[in-house]
N, CA, C and O atoms as CSV, one atom per row, in Angstrom:
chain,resi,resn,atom,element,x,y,z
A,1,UNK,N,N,11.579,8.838,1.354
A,1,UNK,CA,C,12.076,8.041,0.247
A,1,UNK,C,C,13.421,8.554,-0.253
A,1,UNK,O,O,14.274,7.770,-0.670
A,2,UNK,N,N,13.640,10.099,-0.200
A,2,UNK,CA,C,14.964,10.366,-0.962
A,2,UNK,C,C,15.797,10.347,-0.005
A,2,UNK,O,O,16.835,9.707,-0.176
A,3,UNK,N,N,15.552,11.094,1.362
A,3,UNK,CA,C,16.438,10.840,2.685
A,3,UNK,C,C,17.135,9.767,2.536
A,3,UNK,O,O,18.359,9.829,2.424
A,4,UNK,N,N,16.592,8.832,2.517
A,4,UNK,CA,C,17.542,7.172,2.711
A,4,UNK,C,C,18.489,7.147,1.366
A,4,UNK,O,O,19.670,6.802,1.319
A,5,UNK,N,N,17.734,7.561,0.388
A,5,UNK,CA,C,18.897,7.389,-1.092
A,5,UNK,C,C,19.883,7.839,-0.635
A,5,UNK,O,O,20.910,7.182,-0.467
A,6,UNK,N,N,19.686,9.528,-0.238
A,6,UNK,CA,C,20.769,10.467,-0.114
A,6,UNK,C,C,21.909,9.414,0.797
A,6,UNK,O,O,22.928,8.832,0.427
A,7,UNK,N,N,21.118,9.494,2.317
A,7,UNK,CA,C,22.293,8.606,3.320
A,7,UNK,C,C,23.219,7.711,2.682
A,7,UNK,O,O,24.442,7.749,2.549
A,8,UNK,N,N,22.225,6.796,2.275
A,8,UNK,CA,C,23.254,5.661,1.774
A,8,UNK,C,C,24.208,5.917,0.515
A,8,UNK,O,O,25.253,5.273,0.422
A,9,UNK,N,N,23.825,6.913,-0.510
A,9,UNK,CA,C,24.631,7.342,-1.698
A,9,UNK,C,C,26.058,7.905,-0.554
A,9,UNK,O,O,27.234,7.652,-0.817
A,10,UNK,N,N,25.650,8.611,0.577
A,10,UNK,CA,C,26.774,9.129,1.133
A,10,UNK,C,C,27.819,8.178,1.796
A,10,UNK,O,O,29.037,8.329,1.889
A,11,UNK,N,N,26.836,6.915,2.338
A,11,UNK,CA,C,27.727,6.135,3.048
A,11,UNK,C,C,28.725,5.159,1.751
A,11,UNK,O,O,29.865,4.694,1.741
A,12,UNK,N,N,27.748,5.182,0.910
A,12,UNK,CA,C,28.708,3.621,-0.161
A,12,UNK,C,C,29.767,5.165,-0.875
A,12,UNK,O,O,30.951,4.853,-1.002
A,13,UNK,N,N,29.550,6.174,-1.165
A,13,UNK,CA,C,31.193,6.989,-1.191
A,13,UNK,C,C,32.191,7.091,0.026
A,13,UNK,O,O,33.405,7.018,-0.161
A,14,UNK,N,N,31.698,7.246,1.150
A,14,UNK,CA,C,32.725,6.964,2.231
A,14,UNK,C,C,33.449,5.630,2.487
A,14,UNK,O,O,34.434,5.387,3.184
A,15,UNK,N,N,32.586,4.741,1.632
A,15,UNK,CA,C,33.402,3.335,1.620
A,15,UNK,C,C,33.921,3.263,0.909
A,15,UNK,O,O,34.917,2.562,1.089
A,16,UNK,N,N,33.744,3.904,-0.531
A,16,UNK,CA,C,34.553,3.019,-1.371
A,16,UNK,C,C,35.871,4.336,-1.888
A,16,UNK,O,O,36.828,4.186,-2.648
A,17,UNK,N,N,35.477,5.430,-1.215
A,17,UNK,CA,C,36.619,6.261,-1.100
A,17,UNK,C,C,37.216,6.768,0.032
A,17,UNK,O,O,37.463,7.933,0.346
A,18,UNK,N,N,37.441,5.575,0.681
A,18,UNK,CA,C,37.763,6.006,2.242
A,18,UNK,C,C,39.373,5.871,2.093
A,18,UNK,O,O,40.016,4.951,1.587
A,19,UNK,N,N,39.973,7.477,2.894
A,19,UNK,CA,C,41.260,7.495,2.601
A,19,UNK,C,C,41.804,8.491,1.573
A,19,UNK,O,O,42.874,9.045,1.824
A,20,UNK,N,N,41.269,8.714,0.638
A,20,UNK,CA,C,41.351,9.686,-0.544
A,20,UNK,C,C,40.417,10.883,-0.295
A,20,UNK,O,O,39.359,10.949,-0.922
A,21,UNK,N,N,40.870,12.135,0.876
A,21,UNK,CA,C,39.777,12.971,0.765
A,21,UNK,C,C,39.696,13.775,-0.459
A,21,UNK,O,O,38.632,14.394,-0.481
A,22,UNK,N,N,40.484,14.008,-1.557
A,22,UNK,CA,C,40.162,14.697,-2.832
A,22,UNK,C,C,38.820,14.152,-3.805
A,22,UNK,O,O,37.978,14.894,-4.310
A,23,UNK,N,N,38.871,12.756,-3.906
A,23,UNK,CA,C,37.490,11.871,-4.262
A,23,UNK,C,C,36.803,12.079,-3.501
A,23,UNK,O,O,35.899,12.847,-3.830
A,24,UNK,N,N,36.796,11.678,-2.403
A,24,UNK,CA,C,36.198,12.100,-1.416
A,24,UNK,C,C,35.108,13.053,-1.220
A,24,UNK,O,O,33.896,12.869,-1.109
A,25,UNK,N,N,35.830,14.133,-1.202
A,25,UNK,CA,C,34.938,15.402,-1.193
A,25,UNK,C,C,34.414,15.800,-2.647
A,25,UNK,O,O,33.601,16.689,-2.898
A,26,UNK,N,N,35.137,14.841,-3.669
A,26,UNK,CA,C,34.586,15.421,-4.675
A,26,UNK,C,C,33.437,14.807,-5.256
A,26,UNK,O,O,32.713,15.317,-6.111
A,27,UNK,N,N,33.287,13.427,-4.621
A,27,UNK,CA,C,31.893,12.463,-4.481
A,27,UNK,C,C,30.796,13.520,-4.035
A,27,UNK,O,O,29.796,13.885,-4.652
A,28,UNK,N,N,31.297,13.937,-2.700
A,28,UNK,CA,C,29.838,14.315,-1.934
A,28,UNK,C,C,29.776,15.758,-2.514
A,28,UNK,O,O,28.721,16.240,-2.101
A,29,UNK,N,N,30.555,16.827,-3.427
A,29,UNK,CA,C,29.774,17.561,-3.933
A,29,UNK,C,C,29.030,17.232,-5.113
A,29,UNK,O,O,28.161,18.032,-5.460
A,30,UNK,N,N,29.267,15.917,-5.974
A,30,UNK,CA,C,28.674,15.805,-7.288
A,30,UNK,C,C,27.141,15.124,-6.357
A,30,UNK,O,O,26.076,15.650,-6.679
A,31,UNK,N,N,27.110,14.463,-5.711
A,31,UNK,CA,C,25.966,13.870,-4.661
A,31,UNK,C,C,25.145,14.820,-4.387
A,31,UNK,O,O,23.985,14.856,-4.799
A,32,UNK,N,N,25.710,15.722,-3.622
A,32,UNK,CA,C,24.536,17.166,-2.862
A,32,UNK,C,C,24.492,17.434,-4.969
A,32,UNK,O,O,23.977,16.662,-5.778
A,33,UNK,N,N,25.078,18.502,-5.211
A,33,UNK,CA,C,24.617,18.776,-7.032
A,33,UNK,C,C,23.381,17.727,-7.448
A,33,UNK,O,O,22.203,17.994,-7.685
A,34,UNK,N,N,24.051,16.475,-7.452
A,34,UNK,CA,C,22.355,16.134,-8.271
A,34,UNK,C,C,21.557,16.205,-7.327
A,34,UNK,O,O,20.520,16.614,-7.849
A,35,UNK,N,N,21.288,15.989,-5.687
A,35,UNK,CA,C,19.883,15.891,-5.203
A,35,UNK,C,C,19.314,16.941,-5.202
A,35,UNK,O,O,18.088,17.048,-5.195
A,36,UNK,N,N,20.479,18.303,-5.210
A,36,UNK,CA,C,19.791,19.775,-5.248
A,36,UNK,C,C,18.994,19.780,-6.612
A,36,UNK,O,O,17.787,20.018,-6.613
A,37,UNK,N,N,19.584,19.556,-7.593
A,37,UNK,CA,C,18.579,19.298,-9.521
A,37,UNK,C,C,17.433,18.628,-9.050
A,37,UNK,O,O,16.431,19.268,-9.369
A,38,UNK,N,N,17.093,17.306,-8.241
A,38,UNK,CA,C,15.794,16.962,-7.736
A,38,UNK,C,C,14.980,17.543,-6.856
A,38,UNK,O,O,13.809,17.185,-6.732
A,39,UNK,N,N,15.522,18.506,-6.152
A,39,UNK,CA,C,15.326,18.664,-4.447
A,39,UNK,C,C,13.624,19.472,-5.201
A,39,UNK,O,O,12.769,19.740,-4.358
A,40,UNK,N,N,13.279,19.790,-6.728
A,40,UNK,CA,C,12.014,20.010,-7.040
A,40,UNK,C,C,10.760,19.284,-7.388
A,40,UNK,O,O,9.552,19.494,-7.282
A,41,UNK,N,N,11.256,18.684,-7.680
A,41,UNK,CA,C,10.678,17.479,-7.757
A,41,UNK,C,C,9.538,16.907,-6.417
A,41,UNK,O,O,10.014,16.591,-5.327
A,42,UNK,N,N,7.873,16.827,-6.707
A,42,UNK,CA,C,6.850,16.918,-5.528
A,42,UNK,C,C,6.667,14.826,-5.241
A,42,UNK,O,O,6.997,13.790,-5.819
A,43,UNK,N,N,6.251,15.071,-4.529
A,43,UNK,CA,C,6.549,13.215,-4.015
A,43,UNK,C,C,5.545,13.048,-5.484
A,43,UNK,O,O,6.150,12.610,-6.463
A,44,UNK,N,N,4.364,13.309,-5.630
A,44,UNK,CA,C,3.433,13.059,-6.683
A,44,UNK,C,C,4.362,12.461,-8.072
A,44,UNK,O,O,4.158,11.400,-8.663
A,45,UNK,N,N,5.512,13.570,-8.400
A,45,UNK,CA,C,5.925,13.312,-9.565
A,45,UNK,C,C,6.007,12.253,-10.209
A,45,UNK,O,O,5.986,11.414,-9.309
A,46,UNK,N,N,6.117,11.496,-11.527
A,46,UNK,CA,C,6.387,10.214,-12.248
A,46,UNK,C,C,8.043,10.234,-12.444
A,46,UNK,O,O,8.673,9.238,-12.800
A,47,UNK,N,N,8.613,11.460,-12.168
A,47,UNK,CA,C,10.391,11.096,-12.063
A,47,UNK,C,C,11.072,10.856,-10.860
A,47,UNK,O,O,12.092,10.171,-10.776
A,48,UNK,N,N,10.442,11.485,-9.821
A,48,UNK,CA,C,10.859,11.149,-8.184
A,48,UNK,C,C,11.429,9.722,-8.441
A,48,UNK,O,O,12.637,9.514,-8.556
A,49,UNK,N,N,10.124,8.399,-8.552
A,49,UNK,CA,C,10.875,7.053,-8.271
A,49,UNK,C,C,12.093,6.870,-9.019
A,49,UNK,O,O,12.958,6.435,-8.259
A,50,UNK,N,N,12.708,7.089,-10.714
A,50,UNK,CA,C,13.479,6.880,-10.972
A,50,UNK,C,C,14.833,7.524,-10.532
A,50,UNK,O,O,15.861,6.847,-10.565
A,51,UNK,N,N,14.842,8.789,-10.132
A,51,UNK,CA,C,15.950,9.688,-9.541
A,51,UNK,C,C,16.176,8.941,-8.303
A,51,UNK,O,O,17.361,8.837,-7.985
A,52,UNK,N,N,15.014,8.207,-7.266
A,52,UNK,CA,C,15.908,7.431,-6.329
A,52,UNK,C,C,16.269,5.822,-6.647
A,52,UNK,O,O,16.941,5.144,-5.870
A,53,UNK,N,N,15.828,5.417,-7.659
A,53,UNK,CA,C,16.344,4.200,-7.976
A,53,UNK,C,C,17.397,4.713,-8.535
A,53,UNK,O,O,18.093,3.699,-8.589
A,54,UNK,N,N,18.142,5.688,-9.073
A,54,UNK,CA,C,19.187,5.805,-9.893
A,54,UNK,C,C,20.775,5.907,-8.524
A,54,UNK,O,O,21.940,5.522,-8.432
A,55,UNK,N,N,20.040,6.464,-7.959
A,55,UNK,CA,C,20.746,7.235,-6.496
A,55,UNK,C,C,20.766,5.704,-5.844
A,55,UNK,O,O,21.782,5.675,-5.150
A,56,UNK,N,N,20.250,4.726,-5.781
A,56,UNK,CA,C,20.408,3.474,-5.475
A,56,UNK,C,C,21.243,2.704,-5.768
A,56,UNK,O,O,22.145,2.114,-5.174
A,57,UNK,N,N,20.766,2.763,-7.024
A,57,UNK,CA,C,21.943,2.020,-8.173
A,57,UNK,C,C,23.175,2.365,-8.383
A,57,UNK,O,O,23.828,1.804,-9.262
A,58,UNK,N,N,23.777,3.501,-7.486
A,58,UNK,CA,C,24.735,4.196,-8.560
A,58,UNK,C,C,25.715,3.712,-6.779
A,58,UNK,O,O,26.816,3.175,-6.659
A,59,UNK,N,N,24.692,4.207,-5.628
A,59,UNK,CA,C,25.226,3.551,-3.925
A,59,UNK,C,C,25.791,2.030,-4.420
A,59,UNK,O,O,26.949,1.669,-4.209
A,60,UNK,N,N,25.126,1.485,-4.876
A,60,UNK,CA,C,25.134,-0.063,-4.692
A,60,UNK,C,C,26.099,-0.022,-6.053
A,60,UNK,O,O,26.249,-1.214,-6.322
A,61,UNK,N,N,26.722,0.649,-6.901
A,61,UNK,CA,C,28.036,-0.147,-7.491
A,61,UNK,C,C,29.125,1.017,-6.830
A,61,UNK,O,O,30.202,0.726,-7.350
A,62,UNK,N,N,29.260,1.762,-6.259
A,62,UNK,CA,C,30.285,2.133,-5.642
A,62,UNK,C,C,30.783,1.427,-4.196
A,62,UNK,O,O,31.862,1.623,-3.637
A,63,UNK,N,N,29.575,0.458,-3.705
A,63,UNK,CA,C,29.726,0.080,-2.758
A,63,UNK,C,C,30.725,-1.406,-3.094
A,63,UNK,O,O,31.692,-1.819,-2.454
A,64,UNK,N,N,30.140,-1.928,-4.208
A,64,UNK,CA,C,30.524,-3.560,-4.391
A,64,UNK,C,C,31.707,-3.077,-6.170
A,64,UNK,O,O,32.283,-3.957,-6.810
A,65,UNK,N,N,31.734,-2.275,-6.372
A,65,UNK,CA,C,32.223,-2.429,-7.734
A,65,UNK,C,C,33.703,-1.290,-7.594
A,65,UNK,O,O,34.604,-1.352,-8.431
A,66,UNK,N,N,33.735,-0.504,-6.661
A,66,UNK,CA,C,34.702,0.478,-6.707
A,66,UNK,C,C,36.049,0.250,-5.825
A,66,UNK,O,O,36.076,0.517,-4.623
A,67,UNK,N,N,37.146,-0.261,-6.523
A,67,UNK,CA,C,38.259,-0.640,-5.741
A,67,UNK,C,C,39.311,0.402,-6.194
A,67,UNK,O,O,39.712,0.685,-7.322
A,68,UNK,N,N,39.674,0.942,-4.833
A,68,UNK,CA,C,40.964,1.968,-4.571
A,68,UNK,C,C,42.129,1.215,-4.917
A,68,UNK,O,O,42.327,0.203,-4.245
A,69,UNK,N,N,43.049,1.534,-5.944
A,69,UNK,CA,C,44.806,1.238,-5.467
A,69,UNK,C,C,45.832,2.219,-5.231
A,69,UNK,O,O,45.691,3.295,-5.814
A,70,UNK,N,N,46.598,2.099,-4.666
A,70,UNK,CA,C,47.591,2.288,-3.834
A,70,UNK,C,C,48.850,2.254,-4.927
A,70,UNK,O,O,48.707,1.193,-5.535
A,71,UNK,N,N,49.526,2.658,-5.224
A,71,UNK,CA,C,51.429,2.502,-5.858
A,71,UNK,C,C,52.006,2.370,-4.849
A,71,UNK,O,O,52.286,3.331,-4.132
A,72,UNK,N,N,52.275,1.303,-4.604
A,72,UNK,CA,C,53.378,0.897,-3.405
A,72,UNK,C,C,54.662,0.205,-4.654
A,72,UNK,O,O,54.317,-0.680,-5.436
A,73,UNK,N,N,56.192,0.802,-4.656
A,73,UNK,CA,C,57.055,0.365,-5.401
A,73,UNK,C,C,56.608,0.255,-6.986
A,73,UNK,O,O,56.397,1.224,-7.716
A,74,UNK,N,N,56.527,-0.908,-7.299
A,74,UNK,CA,C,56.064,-0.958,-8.527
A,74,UNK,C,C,54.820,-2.455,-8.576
A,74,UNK,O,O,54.609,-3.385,-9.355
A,75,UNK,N,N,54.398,-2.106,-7.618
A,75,UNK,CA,C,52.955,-2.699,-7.346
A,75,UNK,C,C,52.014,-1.925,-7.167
A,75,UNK,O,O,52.405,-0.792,-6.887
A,76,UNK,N,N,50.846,-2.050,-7.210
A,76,UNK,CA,C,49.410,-1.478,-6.700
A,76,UNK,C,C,49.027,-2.646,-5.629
A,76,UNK,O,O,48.796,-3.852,-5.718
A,77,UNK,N,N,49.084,-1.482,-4.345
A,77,UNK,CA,C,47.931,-2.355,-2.947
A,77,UNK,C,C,46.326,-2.089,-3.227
A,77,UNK,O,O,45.632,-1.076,-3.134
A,78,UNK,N,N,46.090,-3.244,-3.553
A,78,UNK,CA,C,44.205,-2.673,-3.799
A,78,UNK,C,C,43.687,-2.524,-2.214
A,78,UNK,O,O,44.272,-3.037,-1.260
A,79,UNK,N,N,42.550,-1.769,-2.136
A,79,UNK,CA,C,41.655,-1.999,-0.872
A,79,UNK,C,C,40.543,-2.353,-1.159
A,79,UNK,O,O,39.757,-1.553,-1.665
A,80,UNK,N,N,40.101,-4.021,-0.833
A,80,UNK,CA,C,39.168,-4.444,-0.830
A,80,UNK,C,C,38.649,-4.666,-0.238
A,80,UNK,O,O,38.968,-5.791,0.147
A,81,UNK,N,N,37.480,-4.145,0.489
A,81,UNK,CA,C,36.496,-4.100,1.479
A,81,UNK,C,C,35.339,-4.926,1.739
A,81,UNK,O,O,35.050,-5.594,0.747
A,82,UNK,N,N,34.569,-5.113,2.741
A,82,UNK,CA,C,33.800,-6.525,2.768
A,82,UNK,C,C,32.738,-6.430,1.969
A,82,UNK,O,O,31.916,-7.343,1.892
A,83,UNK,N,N,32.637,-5.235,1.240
A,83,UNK,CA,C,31.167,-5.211,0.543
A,83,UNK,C,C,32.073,-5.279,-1.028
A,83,UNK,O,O,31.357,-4.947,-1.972
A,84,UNK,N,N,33.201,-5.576,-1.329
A,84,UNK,CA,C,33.547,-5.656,-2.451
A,84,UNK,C,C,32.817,-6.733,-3.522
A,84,UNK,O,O,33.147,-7.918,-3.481
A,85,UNK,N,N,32.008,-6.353,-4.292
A,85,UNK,CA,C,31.997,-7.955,-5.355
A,85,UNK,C,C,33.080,-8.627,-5.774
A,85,UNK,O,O,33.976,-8.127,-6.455
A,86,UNK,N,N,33.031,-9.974,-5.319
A,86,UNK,CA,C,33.997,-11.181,-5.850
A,86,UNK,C,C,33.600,-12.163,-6.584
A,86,UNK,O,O,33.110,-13.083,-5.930
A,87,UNK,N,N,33.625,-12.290,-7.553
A,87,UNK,CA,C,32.829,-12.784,-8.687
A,87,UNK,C,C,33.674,-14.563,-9.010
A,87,UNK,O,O,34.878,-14.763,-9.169
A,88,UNK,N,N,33.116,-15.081,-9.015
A,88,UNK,CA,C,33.752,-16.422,-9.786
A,88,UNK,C,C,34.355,-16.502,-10.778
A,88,UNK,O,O,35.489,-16.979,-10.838
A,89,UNK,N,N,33.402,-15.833,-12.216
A,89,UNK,CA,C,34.188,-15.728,-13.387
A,89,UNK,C,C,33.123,-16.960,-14.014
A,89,UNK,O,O,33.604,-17.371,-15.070
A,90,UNK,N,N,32.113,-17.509,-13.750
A,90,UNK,CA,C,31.071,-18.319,-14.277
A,90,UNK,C,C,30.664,-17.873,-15.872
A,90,UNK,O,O,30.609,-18.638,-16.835
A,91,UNK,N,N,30.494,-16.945,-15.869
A,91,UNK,CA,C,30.141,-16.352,-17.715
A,91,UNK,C,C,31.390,-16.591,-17.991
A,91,UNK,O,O,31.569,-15.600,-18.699
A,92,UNK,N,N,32.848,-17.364,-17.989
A,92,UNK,CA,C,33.917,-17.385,-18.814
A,92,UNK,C,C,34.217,-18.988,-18.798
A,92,UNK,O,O,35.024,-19.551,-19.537
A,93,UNK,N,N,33.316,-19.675,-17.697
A,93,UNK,CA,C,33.581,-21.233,-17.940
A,93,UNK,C,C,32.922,-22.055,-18.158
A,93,UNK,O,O,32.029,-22.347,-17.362
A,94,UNK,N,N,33.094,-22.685,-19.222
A,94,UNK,CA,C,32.276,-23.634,-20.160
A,94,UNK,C,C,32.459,-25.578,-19.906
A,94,UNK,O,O,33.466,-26.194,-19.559
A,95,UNK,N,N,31.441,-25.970,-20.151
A,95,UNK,CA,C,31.779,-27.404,-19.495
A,95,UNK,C,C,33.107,-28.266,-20.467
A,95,UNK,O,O,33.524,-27.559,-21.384
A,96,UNK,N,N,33.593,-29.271,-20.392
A,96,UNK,CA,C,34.078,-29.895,-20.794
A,96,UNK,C,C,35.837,-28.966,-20.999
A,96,UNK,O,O,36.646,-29.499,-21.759
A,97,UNK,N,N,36.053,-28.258,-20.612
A,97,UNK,CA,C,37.454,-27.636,-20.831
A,97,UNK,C,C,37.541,-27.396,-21.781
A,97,UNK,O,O,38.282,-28.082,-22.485
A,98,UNK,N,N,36.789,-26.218,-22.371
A,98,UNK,CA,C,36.385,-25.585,-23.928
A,98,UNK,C,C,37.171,-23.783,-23.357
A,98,UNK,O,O,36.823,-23.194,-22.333
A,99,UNK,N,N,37.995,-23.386,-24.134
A,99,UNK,CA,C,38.364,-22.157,-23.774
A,99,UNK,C,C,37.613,-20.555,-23.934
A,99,UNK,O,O,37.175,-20.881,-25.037
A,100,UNK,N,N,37.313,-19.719,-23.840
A,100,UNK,CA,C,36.947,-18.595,-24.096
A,100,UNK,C,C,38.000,-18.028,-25.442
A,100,UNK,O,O,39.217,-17.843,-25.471
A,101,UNK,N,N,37.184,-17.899,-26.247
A,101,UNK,CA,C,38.201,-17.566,-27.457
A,101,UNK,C,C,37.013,-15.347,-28.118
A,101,UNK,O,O,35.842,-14.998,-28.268
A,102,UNK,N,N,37.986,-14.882,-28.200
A,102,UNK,CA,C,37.379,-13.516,-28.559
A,102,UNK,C,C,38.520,-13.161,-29.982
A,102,UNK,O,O,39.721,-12.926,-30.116
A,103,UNK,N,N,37.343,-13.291,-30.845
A,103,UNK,CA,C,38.220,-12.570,-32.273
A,103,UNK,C,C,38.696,-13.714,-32.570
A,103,UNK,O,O,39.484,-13.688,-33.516
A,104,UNK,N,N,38.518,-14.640,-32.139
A,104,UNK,CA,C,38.971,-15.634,-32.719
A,104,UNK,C,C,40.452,-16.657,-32.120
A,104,UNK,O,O,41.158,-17.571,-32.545
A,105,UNK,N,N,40.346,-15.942,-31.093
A,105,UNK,CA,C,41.996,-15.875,-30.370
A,105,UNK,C,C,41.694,-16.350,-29.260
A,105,UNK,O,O,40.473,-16.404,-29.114
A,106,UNK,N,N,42.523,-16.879,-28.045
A,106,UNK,CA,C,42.239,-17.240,-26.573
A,106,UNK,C,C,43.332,-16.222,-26.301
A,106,UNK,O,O,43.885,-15.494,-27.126
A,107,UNK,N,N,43.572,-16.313,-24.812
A,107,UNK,CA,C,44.256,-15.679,-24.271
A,107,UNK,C,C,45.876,-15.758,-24.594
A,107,UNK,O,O,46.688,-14.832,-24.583
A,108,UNK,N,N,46.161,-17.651,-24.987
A,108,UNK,CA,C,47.524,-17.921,-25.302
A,108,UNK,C,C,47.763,-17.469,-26.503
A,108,UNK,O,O,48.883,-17.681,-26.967
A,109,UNK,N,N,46.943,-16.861,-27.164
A,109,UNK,CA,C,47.206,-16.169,-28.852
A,109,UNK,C,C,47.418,-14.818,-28.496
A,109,UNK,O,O,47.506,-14.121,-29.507
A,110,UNK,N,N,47.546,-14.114,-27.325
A,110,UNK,CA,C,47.589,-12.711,-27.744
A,110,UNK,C,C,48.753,-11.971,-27.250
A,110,UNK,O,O,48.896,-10.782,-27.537
C-alpha cells in the first residue's frame, strides 16, 4: 500500500519538476523525510490509510496543478505537460451574460 504512494509521489515530482534539479532533489528529500516519520507506523494502524491518501493527494496535485516557468526576455515560457489541469473556468460563467463581480467590482473596475 505505501510502496505505490511512495513510487508515484516520486514519479508526479519528476514530472512536474523535470529540468530543475535543485526542486528536484529537494522534492525527493522532503518525500523520503516524511515516509521515514511513517516508515513506523504497523499496516494495523488507524493512521497508515490517511498518510497514504495524503501521499496521494499531494502526487495527484503536483502532477495536474504544478506548472514550471521559464524567464525567457521579459516573458515566462510555462511547461505544460499532458497531465496538466486545464480547466474551463465554469465556476466564473453564469447564464445570460451576467459578469463575475468581487467586492463589488468586475474586472473592468479594477
Amino acid at each position: 500500500m505505501a510502496l505505490p504512494a511512495y513510487r508515484g509521489l516520486l514519479r508526479a515530482a519528476r514530472i512536474a519538476f523535470q529540468g530543475d534539479e535543485r526542486v528536484l532533489n529537494a522534492a525527493r528529500a522532503s518525500i523520503r523525510h516524511g515516509f521515514s516519520v511513517n516508515a513506523s507506523l504497523q499496516p494495523n494502524d488507524p493512521e497508515l490509510p490517511g498518510a497514504i491518501k495524503h501521499a496521494e493527494e499531494v502526487a495527484a496535485i503536483l502532477r495536474q496543478n504544478i506548472v514550471q516557468g521559464k524567464k525567457e526576455g521579459d516573458r515566462y515560457k510555462l511547461r505544460i505537460h499532458e497531465n496538466t489541469e486545464r480547466g474551463d473556468n465554469d465556476t466564473v460563467k453564469f447564464p445570460g451574460g451576467e459578469t463575475v463581480k468581487i467586492d463589488g467590482k468586475t474586472c473592468a473596475d479594477r
